[in-house]
C-alpha positions in Angstrom: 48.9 -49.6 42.0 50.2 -49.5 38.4 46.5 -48.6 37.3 46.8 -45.8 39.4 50.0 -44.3 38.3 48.7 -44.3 35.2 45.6 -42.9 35.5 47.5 -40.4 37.7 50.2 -39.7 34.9 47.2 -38.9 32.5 45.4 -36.6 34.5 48.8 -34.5 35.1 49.5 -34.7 31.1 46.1 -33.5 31.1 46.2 -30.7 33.4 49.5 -29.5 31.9 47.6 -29.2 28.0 45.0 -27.3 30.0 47.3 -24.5 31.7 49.2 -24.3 28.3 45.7 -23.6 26.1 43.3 -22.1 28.6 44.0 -18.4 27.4 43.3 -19.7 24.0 40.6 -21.9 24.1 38.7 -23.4 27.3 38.8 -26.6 27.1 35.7 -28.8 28.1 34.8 -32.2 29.6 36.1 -33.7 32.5 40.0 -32.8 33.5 42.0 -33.5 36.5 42.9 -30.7 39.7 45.8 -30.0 41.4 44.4 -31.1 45.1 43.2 -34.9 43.7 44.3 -36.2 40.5 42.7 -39.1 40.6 39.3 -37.1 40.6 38.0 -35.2 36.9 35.9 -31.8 37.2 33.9 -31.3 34.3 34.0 -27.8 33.1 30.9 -26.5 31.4 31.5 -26.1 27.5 31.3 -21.9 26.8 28.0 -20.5 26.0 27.7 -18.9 22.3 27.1 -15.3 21.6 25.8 -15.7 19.0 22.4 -15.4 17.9 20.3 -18.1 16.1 19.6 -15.9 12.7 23.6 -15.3 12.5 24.0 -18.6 13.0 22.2 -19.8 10.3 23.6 -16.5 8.0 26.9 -18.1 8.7 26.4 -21.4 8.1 24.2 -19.8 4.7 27.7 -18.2 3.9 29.6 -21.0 4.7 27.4 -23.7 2.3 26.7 -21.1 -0.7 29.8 -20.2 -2.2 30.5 -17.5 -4.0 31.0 -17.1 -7.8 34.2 -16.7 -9.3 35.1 -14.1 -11.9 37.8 -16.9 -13.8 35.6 -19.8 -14.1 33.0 -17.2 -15.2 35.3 -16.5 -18.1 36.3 -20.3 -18.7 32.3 -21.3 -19.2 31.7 -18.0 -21.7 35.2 -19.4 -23.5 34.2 -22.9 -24.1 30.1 -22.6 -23.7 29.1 -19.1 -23.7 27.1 -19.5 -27.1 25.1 -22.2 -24.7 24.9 -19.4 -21.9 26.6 -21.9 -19.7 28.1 -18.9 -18.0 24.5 -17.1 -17.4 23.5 -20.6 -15.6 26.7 -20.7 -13.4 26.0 -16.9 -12.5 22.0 -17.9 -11.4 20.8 -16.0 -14.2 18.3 -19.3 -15.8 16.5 -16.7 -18.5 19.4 -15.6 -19.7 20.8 -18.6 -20.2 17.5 -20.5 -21.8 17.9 -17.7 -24.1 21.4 -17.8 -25.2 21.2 -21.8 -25.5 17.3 -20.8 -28.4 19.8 -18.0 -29.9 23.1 -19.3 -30.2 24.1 -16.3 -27.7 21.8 -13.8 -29.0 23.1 -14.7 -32.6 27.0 -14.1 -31.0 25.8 -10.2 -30.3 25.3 -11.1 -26.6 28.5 -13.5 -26.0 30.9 -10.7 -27.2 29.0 -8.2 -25.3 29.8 -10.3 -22.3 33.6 -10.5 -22.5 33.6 -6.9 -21.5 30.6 -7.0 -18.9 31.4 -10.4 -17.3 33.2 -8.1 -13.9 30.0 -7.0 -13.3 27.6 -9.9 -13.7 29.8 -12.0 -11.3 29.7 -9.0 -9.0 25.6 -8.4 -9.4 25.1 -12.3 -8.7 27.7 -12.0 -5.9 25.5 -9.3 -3.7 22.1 -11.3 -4.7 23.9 -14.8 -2.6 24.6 -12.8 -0.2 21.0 -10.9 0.0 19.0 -13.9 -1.4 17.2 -11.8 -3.8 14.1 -13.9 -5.1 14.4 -13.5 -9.2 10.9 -11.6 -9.4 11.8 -8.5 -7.3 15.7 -8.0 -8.5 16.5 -4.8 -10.5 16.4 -4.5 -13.9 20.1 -3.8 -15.3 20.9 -1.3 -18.0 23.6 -3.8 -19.5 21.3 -6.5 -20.0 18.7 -4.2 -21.4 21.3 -3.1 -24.4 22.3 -6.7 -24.8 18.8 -7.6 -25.6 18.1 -4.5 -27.3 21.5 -4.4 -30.1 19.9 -8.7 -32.0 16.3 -8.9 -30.9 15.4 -5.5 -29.9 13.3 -5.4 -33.5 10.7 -7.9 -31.6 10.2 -5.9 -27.9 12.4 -8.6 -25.9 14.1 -5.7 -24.3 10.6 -4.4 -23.2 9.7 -8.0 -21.8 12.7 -7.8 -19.6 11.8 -3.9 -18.4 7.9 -5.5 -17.2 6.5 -3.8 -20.0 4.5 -6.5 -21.9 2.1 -4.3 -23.9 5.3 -2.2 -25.9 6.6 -5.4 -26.3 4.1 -7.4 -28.0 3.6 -4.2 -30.5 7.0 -4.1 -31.2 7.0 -8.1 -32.0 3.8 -7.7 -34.4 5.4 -4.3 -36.1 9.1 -5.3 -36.2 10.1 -2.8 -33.9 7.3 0.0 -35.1 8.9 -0.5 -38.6 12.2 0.6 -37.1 11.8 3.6 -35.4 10.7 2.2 -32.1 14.0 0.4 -32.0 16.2 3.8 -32.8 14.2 5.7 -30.2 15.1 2.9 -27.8 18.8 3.5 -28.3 18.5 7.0 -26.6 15.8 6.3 -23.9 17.6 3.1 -22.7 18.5 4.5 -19.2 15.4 6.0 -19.0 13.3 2.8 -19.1 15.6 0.7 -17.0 15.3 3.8 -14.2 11.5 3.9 -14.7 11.4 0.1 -14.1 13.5 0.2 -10.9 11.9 2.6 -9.4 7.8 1.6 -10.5 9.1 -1.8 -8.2 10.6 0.0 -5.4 7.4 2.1 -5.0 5.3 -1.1 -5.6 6.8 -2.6 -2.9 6.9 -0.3 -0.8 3.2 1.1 -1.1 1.3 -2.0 -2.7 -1.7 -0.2 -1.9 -1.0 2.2 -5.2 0.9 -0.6 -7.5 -2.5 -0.6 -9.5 -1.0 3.5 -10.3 1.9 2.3 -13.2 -0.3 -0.6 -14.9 -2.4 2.9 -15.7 -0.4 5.4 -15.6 0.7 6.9 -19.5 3.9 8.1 -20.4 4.7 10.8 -23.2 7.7 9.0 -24.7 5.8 5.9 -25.3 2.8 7.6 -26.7 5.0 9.4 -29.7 6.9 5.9 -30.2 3.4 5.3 -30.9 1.9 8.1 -33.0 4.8 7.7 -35.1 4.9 6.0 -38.3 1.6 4.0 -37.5 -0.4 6.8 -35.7 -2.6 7.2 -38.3 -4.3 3.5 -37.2 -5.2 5.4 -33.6 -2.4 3.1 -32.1 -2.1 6.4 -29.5 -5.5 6.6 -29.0 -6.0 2.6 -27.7 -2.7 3.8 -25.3 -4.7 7.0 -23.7 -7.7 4.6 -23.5 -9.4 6.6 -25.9 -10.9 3.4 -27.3 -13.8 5.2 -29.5 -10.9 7.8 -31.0 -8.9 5.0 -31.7 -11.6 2.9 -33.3 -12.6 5.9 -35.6 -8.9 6.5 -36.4 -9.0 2.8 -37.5 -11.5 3.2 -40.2 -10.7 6.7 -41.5 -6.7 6.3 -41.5 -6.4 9.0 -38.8 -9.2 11.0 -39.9 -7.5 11.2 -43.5 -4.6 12.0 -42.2 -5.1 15.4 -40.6 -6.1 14.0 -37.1 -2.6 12.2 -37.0 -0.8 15.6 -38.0 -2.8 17.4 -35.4 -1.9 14.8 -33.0 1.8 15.5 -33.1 1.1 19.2 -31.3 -1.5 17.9 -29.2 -0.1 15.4 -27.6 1.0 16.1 -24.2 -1.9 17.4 -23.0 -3.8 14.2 -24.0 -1.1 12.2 -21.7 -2.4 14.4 -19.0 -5.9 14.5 -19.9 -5.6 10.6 -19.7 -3.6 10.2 -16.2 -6.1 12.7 -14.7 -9.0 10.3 -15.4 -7.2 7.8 -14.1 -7.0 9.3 -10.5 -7.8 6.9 -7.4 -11.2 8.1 -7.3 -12.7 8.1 -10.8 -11.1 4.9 -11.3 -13.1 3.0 -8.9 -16.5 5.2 -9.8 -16.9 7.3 -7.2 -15.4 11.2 -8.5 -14.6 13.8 -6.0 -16.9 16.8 -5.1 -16.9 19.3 -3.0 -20.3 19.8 -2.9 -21.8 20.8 0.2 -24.2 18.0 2.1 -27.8 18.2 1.3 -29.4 19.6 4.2 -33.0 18.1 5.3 -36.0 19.5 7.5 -35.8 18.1 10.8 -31.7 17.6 10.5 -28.8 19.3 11.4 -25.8 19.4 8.4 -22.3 20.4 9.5 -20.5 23.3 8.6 -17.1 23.0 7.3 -16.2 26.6 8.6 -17.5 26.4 12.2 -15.7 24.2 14.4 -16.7 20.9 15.9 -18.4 22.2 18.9 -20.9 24.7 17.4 -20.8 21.8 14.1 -24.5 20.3 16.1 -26.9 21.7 18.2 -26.5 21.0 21.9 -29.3 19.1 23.3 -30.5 20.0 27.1 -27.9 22.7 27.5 -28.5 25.4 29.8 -30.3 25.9 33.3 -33.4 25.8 31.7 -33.6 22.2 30.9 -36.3 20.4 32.7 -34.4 17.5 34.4 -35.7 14.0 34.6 -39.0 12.9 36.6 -37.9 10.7 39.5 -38.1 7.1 39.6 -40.7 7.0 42.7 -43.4 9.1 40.0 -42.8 6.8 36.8 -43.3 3.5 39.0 -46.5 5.0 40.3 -47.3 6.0 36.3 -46.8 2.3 35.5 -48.9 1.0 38.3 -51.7 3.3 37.3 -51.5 2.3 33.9 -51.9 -1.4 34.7 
């Protein structure tokens, strides 16, 4: 009997924590009723709303945490030079690079102080949309902070996706300077160009072939000047003969290369009109009529798809089919 008190004296205790929390939280398992206390009903758990993706985006959000803006600013303090604070931000070439140059010989840890808000904010959004490092936009502050120590040797180009700019800029120092002035100005320019060459990539792979071949003006007067005169333009345009015969006459003594200044934008054009869908894959557009052969019937472009053939057995005049009682008697003949 004292077992049974008790177990009756827990199932009320029980029953009493239910009433109080059931507006809050249903509770689950087994619990006690009014009408027998010594019996438990089990009451089925709740059922989730939620759906298996948000799930997991919540528990993505609950393991990754978020990057904070003050122990950003301690790791630039004490290891910045070391681009400890590039690593903590996900940001691994960066950092490699800043840990080879010392922070971009100091140019790029002082540049940071001031841009550090918006790093932490950039790698922020890219937790949060899980951005693999390939396809994330390029950024006009990193561009500038590559650009002010090492932009003499292209690295700023390497980070826009433009290798070929690049490597001429490491082999000529910049194009003996000027390159490197020029990029000053055209900054936003080029990181704009970049961003939106991927978005169109991705979005239409079908074309990406389009901006590995398609020329720009401002690149090809970075080129003509000061070393135009070796046909550098010419290899750009793909105007590999020109540029070869540049190569060994110094510009055609010089006056080519002058001429070449005034010239120039229709020779962009020229070269991004070869380098249309279909020349580049050999087969050029015509609209040349069909050739038209004896016995054959060639559309016509301005008639409409009825009257485009002859109709065959049209008419009452057409002689219809022999009947199937004459070509079995043909066949038995025959044999």
């Amino acid at each position: 009997m004292a077992a049974v008190w008790v177990g009756y004296k827990i199932c009320k205790e029980g029953q009493l924590r239910r009433k109080d929390h059931e507006k809050a939280q249903p509770s689950t398992g087994f619990v006690a009723t009014a009408s027998s206390p010594e019996a438990c009903q089990y009451v089925h758990p709740p059922v989730s709303q939620t759906s298996p993706a948000q799930n997991i985006t919540d528990s993505h959000q609950r393991v990754v945490k978020k990057k904070s803006l003050l122990e950003a600013y301690l790791l630039w303090l004490v290891l910045g030079l070391f681009g400890a604070h590039h690593f903590y931000l996900h940001r691994p070439y960066f950092g490699v690079m800043y840990l080879t140059t010392v922070g971009l010989f100091g140019c790029g840890w002082v540049i940071d102080l001031f841009r550090m808000p918006i790093l932490v904010k950039d790698a922020n959004k890219r937790i949060e949309e899980r951005t693999p490092i390939q396809l994330r936009k390029r950024s006009i502050g990193d561009a500038y902070a590559l650009w002010l120590p090492l932009g003499l040797w292209g690295l700023h180009h390497f980070y826009l996706r433009r290798p070929g700019i690049g490597l001429y800029y490491s082999l000529t120092i910049g194009g003996l300077g000027t390159g490197f002035i020029f990029d000053l100005f055209r900054m936003p320019f080029l990181v704009k160009r970049s961003n939106k060459e991927l978005e169109e990539a991705l979005r239409q792979p079908q074309i990406a072939w389009k901006y590995f071949s398609t020329c720009y003006l401002d690149d090809a007067y970075c080129l003509i000047f000061p070393l135009g005169f070796l046909g550098l333009h010419h290899f750009y345009l793909r105007r590999f003969k020109w540029g070869l015969l540049y190569l060994l006459t110094f510009g055609l003594f010089g006056i080519g290369w002058i001429i070449d200044f005034f010239r120039l934008p229709s020779l962009v054009k020229e070269a991004n009109q070869e380098n249309q869908p279909s020349q580049a894959h050999g087969y050029p557009a015509t609209n040349s009529p069909l050739p038209s052969f004896s016995g054959q019937a060639v559309p016509n472009s301005n008639q409409s798809p009825e009257h485009a053939y002859p109709r065959m057995n049209q008419g009452h005049d057409a002689a219809p089919p022999p009947p199937y009682s004459e070509i079995d008697r043909g066949s038995s003949q025959g044999i």
